[in-house]
Steps between C-alpha positions, in 0.01 A plus 500: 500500500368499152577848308265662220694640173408851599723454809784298332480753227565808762756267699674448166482887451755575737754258355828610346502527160693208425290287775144575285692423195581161685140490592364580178743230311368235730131609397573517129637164485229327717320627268647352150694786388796486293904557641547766221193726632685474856829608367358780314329599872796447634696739290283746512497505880900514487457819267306657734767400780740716274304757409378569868804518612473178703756355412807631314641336160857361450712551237634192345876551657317494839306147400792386390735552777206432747538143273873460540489547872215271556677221283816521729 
């Protein structure tokens, strides 16, 4: 079954957040765009995670110890 954009763009609609931000990253760079454009989407897609409430922030004891334990 072949899809038209408008339906791939409504499927991609109800993505996650970070699943259209995988989405659009593929699309940018089949398209020629550059790695530091994607980080900059990237980041501000994390910000938003933060600021939303999404996801929560760690201090840097907490990434740290989280560190330690995962070394061993």
């Amino acid at each position: 079954m072949v899809l038209t954009s408008q339906q791939i763009t409504e499927a991609a609609l109800h993505l996650s957040e970070r699943e259209r931000l995988g989405v659009t990253a593929a699309l940018w760079k089949s398209l020629g765009g550059n790695d530091e454009a994607l980080a900059d989407m990237q980041a501000l897609a994390r910000s938003h995670e933060l600021t939303s409430g999404e996801v929560s922030a760690k201090t840097h004891d907490e990434v740290f110890k989280n560190a330690r334990a995962g070394l061993g």
